[in-house]
Structures are given as structure tokens and as C-alpha cells.
N, C-alpha and C positions, 0 to 999 in steps of 0.2 A: 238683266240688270237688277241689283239687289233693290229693291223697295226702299224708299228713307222711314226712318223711325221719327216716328211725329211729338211733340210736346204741347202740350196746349199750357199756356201763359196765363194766369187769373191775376190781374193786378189793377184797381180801380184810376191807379198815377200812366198816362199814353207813355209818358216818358221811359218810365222804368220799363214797360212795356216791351218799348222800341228799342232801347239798349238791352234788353236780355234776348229780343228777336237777333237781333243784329250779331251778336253771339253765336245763337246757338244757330240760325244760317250759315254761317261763316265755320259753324262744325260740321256741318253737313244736315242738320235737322231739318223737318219739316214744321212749322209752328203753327197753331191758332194763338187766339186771342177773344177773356172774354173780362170784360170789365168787374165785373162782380160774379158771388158766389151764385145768384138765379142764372145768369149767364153761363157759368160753368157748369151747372146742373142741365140745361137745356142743349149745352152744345156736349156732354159724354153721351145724353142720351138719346140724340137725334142720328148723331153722325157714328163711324168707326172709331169706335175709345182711342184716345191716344194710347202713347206708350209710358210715357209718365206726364206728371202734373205738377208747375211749379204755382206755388199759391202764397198770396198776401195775407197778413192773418189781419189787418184792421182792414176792410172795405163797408160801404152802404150797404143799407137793405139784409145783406146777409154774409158775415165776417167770417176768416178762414176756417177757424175753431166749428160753424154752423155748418158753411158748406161741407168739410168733410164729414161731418157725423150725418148728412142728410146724403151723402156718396155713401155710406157706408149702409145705410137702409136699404132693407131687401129687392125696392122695387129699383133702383138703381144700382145697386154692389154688383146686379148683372153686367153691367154694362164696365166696370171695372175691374171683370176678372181677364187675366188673359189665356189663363190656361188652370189646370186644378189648383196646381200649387203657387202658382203665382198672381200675387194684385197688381193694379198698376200704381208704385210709388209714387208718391209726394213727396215733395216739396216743399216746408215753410219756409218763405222769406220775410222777417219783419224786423221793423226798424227800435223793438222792445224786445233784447233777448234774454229771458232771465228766465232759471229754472223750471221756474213753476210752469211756465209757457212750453219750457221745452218737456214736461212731464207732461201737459195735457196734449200736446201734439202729436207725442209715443205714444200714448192710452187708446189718441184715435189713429193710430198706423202711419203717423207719417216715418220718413228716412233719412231724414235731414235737416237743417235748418240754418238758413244761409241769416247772418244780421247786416242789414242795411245799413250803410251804404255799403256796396259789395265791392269788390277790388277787380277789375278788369281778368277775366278770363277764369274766378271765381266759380261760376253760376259754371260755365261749358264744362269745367274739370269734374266739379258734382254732377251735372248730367253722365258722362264718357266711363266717371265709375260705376257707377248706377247702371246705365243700361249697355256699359261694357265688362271686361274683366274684370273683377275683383283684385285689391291691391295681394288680398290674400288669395292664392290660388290652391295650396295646400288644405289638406283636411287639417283643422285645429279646433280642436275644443277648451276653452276658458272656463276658468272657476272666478267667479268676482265675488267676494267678501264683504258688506258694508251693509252695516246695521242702520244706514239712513236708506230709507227707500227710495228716495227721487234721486239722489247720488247714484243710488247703483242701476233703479232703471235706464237712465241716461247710460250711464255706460254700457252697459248691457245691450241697449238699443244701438251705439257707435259697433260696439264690436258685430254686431249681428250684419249690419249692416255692411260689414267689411267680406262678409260668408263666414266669421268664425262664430260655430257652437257656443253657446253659452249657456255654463249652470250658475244660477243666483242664490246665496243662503245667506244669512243676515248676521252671522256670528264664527269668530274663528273657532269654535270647538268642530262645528259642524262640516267646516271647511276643512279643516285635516280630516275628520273620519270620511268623507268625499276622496281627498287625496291618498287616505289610506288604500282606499278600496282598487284593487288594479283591475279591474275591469271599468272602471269610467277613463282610464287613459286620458288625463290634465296634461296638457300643454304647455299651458301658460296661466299664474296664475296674477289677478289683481284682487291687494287686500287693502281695504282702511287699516290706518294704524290707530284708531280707539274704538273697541269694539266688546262686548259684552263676551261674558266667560272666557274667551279668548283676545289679547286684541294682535293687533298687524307683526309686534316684536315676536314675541313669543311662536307664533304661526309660521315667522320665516326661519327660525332657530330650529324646529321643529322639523321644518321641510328640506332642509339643509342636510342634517347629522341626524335624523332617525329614520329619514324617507329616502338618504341617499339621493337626492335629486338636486343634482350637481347645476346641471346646463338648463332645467329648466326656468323662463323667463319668471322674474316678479316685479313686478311694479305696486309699489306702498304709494296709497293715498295720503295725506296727512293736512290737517287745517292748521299749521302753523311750522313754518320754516326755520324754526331753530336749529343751529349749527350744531349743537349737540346730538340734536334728535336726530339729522341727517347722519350725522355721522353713524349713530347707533345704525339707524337700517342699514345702512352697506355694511359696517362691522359683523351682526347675524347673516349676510348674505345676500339683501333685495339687489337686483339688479337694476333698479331704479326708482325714482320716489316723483310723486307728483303733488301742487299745491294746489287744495281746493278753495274757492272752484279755478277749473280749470276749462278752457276752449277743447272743443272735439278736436281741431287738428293739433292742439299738443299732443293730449292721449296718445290719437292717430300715430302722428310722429316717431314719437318713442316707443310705442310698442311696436312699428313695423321695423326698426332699427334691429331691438330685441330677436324678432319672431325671426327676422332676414340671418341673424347670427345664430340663430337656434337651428334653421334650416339649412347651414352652411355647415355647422356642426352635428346634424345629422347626416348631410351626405357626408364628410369626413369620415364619421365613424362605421358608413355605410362601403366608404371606396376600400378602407384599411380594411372590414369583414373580408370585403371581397377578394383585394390582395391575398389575405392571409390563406383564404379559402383556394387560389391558385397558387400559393406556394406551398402550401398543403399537397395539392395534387400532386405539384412539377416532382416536391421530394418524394411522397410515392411511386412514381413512375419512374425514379432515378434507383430507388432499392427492390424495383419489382419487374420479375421476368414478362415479356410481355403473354408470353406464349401460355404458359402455365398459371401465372396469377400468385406462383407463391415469390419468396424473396427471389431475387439472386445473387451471383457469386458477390460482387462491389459488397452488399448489404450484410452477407457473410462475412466475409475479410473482417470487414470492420466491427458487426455486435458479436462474432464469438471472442473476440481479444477482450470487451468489455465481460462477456459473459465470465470467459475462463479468470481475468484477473481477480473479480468479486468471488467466485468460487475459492482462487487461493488464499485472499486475504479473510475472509470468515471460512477459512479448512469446511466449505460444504462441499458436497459429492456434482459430479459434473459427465455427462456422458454425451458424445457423439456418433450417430451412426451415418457411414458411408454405403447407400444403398445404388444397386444398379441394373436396369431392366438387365434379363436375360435374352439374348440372342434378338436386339432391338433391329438390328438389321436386316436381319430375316422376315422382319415386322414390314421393313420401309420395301425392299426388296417383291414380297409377297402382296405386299396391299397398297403399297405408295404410301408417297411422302404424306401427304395428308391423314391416312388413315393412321399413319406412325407420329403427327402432330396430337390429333385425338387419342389416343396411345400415352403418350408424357401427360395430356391435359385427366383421365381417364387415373390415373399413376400416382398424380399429386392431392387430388381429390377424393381417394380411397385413406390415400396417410394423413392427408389433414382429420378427416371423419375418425380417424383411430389413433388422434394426439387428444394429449390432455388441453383441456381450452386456454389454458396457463400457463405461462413457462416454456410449451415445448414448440416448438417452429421448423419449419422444413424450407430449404434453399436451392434452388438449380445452381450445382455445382459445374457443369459442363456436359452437352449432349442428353446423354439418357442418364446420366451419374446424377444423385440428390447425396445432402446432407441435412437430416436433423439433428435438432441441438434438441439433450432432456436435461432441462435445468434438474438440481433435485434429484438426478437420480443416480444411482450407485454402481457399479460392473454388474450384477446379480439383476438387477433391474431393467437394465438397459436393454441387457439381452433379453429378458421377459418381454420385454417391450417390442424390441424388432421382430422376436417372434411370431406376437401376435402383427403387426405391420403385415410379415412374410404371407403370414396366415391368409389373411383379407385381401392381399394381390391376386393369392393362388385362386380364391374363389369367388373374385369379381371380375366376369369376363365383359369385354366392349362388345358392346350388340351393333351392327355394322347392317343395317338391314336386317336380309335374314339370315345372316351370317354373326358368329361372334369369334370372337379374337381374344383368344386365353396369350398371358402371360406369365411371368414368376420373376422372382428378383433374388438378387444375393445382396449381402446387408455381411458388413462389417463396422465392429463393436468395439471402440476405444474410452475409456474411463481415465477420470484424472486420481491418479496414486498420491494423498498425501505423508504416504509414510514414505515415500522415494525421496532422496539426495542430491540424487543426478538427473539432470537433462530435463528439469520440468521446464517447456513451456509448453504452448497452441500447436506450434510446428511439430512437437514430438508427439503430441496427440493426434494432430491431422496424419503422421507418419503409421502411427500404430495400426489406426482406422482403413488404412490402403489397404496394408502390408491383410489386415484381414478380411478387406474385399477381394481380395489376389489369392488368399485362400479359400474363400468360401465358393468361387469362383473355377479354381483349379479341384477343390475335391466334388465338381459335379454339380454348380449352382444349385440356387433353389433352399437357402438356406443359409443361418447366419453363425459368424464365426466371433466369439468374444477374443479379441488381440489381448497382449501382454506387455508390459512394458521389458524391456531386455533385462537379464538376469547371467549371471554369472556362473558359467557351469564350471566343475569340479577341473580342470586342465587350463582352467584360468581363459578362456575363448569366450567373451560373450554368444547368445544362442536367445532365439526367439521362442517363447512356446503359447502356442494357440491351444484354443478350445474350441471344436469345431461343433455346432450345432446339427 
């Protein structure tokens, strides 16, 4: 059975007393009670410290403002720690709530401060945050801006209060070169709108259109509620404005509004990464062999018709080679299917290592057949090119154990002619490129044959003529 979380009550009125037992009972609390601040002092240090402490700031003998600065003395602050980093919060309830009180109650650690006469279920809500969840659950850090210092403790104090980070500077100049800096990662920021060297307009103008910082929250303080002036901050871009002074649950209020739409807009922006990052994928795995890793045929088809049309339309040089293991079946036959999978993968991985890291690409055409495409490069070239390919097949063997597995390839060499008339497209290219894997093929593999485009012999027949490497 979990343990209750205990409160101890300091309130010198039985009544108010009995109505905040009655409470926080009825939360599930466990409660003392000690009429004044000597009583409070003698009941943290006799017994197991509570968990938190709600306290009166006018009582006899010794007033809330006394007793907590005499809890906060060394020979008792033991008795209110509950762990390294945490005290046990306070509580002021008084029926006088005006800044200055609430300035001297943050100086001495308190977390709150309820004003009398409290509103039925008030007091349990401040306890439930307090020694429950936080309204903020996210990591958030704030920048609060204001050149009056009891203004900004206070808030400062409210936000902390909440688990959100707070940095405190007292001037907007200071507060952008804060926001400049990306390594303190702002949140969310709250500024005064009359503030030295910088004030609240200029700040938000600033953070808008030079910081880029679209979605993050601002909320402008300002001591006077003129229409114009309103207008102006959302015109620069605040995402909200507050009159001072102002109650902790307005703040509260509107910044958890903000901070909830901030966080709904990062996961947004977070779900769409992720989408994009699996439609990313889906479409690499839709233009990519699985077996091999380089493109395949679909991915073919479709960027050599982009490739070949920019090559005709700026007249640049364009080459494809159609290359094809030699006697791969011999391969599957000899060593097995697998060994003949490591074989293609072993194949594509030699020609990649021997393309230009630019421009040039290799595609599983069908079975043991590839196609690279060399942007860029000329008949003359091309064939330089699959040579060296040819080259690097012949003398990278698949180590199998202690066995290795020599191969060789034929490579046929098709270029696009822009001095030709007739019959230019992709298809008459991809035709050429066969037509020279069929020869390189039939004079003996092992070797690459630059194709021709058809030519017009003397008896008026067209005639193909190859150059066989």
C-alpha cells in the first residue's frame, strides 16, 4: 500500500484550518496542524518532515515571513530536506497579497501563494501540482525580460514552479544576444514592453524576422492597456500580452495555452519529419534492387529518358554501357545459388568503386546483365571507361572460404551521335548497346565492343559496324 503524502497546516484561525484539512483529506492527504510558526518549528523537527507546508503569513508569537527564515536555518533546513535536490515547498496563504509580500516569500523559498479567502478546491489543486505532475511535463526553458525586479522574480518564481528553466536579464538588448546564441535553446520567451536599451516592441520585431522564430511563444508584459499599444505587439508578432500586475493563474493560464500549441506544433513538425523520412525510404526501395543495392530496371526506364533528353537538348555527350557476367551460370551451377547471389553483389560493388562519384550510375538491368549510364562522357570515353570496369572484374576475385571465384564480363558501348538525323532516341541507344554486348559476347567475351549507330553502305543496304575491343 503506497504511503499518504503528509502536509502540515500552520494557521493560527481553527477554522481555516479545518476547511483546508477537510480538503486536502478528502485528496487523499495526510495532515497535521500547528497553530503558529513555534508550533511549526517544533512539529518539522520532532516528527518525519512533512511533504509540503501550507503557511499563514500574519500569526502570533512568530509570523510566516519568521517561521520560514527560522526553517531555513541550518539546525532545522535538515529536517526540510527530502532528498539532495529537493526542499519541502511552501506554501503562503494570506489574506494581504501584494507584491512586495510575494517578493519576500520567493527570497525565502516559498512556491506559491494562495490570497484569502480561497475558493473551494483551490488549496487541493496547488497542493496535486505541487507534489504531483507538473502542468509542464516537457523540458522548457524561458527567457523573462524585465527591467523591474520584483515583476520578474515573480514570474520567474511562477514559471519555475511549473518545472520550466528559467533565464532572467533585465534589458532587451541582453535578451536577444541570449536568443541569438543556439546553444541556450529558448522556448518560450516573456518580455516587458518598456525596458532599457531594448524595450518588449523592438525585441519581438527582432525575434520574428532576424531569428526566424516563427512558433516560438511570446508573451509581452505591459502597464497599460491601450488599444494601440495592443495592437502594435501582435502586429510585430507577440503571441500574447499581459496587464500588470497580473494573478499567477492568468500568467499560468496563457502561457500553458501557448506552450500546449507550441508542443502540438512540434510534434506536427516532428510526425511530417518522420513521414517524409519513410517516404524517403518507401521511394528508395521502389528504385532499388534489393539484392544488389545498386538501382534497378523501373529506376532505369524512367532517369535514362531524363538523362538522354537533357543531353539532346544542351547537344552534351552521353554514353551507356550494357555489361554482362560471363558464363554466370556456370557460377550458380558450380557453387550454388547463393554463392552466384554474392557473385552479382561482389559485380556491382567492383563498378561502383570504378564510377566517377558524379553523374555516373549502374542499374540491374535483368539477371546477371547491368547498365551504366556516363553522363558526360563521349564514344572515345566510354569505351576508356568500361575498359577499365572490364579491367577490375578480371582482377577482383570472390574469396569463398578458401576457395575464390574468378569472373570476367563483356560490356557493350553505345553513345549518343548528335551529328545523326535519324532515329535519335533512348530505344535506338539501348538497341546499339545490345547489338554490342552480342558481339563482344560472340568474339570470345571478356571484353568490350564500342557499337555504331547504322550507316549507309555503298549498295545503298544499311550495315552495322562495330569496334571490338
Amino acid at each position: 500500500m503506497t504511503e499518504k503524502q503528509r502536509i502540515l497546516i500552520v494557521d493560527d484561525s481553527q477554522l481555516v484550518r479545518i476547511k483546508i484539512r477537510e480538503e486536502l483529506e478528502h485528496g487523499g492527504y495526510e495532515v497535521l496542524e500547528a497553530k503558529n510558526g513555534l508550533e511549526a518549528i517544533i512539529q518539522v523537527a520532532s516528527q518525519n518532515p512533512p511533504d509540503l507546508i501550507t503557511m499563514d503569513i500574519e500569526m502570533p508569537k512568530l509570523d510566516g515571513f519568521e517561521t520560514c527564515r527560522k526553517l531555513r536555518e541550518t539546525q532545522y533546513a535538515k529536517f526540510l530536506t527530502k532528498s539532495e535536490d529537493r526542499r519541502i515547498p511552501i506554501i503562503f496563504i494570506t489574506g494581504n497579497d501584494t507584491l512586495e509580500d510575494r517578493k519576500k516569500g520567493f527570497d525565502l523559498g516559498a512556491v506559491d501563494f494562495i490570497a484569502k479567502p480561497f475558493k473551494e478546491g483551490e488549496i487541493l489543486a496547488a497542493v496535486n501540482k505541487i507534489l504531483g505532475r507538473s502542468i509542464v511535463e516537457q523540458n522548457i526553458r524561458a527567457l523573462v525580460a524585465d527591467d523591474n525586479t520584483v515583476a520578474r522574480t515573480i514570474t520567474a518564481m511562477c514559471l519555475r514552479r511549473e518545472g520550466i528553466q528559467v533565464i532572467e536579464t533585465e534589458d532587451g538588448e541582453e535578451a536577444y544576444h541570449i536568443l541569438s546564441d543556439p546553444q541556450q535553446q529558448i522556448d518560450l520567451l516573456i518580455t516587458d514592453l518598456v525596458m532599457p536599451k531594448m524595450d518588449g516592441i523592438h525585441l519581438c520585431r527582432l525575434v520574428r524576422k532576424e531569428l526566424k522564430q516563427i512558433d516560438m511563444p511570446i508573451l509581452v508584459l505591459t502597464a497599460v492597456s491601450d488599444l494601440s499599444e495592443v495592437l502594435e505587439v501582435f502586429r510585430v508578432g507577440a503571441s500574447d500580452y499581459l496587464v500588470k500586475p497580473f494573478a499567477k493563474e492568468e500568467l499560468l493560464a496563457r502561457l500553458m495555452v501557448h506552450i500546449e500549441r507550441h508542443r502540438i506544433n512540434q510534434e506536427l513538425r516532428e510526425t511530417i519529419r518522420k513521414l517524409e523520412e519513410a517516404n524517403a525510404k518507401i521511394e528508395r526501395l521502389s528504385i532499388t534492387d534489393p539484392l544488389t543495392g545498386c538501382f534497378n530496371r523501373g529506376y532505369f526506364n524512367k532517369q535514362f529518358d531524363v538523362e538522354y533528353g537533357r543531353a539532346l537538348r544542351y547537344r552534351r555527350p552521353l554514353s551507356i554501357v550494357m555489361c554482362d557476367i560471363d558464363h554466370f551460370k556456370r557460377v550458380n551451377d558450380t557453387y550454388g545459388h547463393q554463392a552466384g547471389d554474392r557473385v552479382l553483389q561482389h559485380f556491382v560493388a567492383v563498378i561502383q568503386q570504378n564510377l566517377r562519384a558524379k553523374g555516373d550510375w549502374i542499374a540491374r538491368y535483368g539477371g546477371e546483365e547491368f547498365m551504366v549510364v556516363l553522363a558526360e562522357t563521349d564514344a572515345a570515353a566510354a569505351r576508356a571507361a568500361a575498359e577499365r570496369l572490364r579491367a577490375a572484374i578480371e582482377r577482383s576475385p570472390i574469396v569463398e572460404g578458401e576457395r575464390e571465384i574468378r569472373i570476367t564480363a563483356s560490356f557493350g558501348v553505345a553513345s549518343l551521335d548528335h551529328d545523326a538525323t535519324d532515329g535519335l532516341s533512348p530505344d535506338r541507344m539501348l538497341t546499339t548497346a545490345d547489338e554490342a554486348l552480342y558481339e563482344a559476347k560472340k568474339s570470345g567475351r571478356n571484353r568490350v565492343v564500342l557499337g555504331r549507330r547504322p550507316s549507309v553502305s555503298p549498295d545503298g543496304e544499311s550495315s552495322d559496324a562495330v569496334s571490338v575491343g
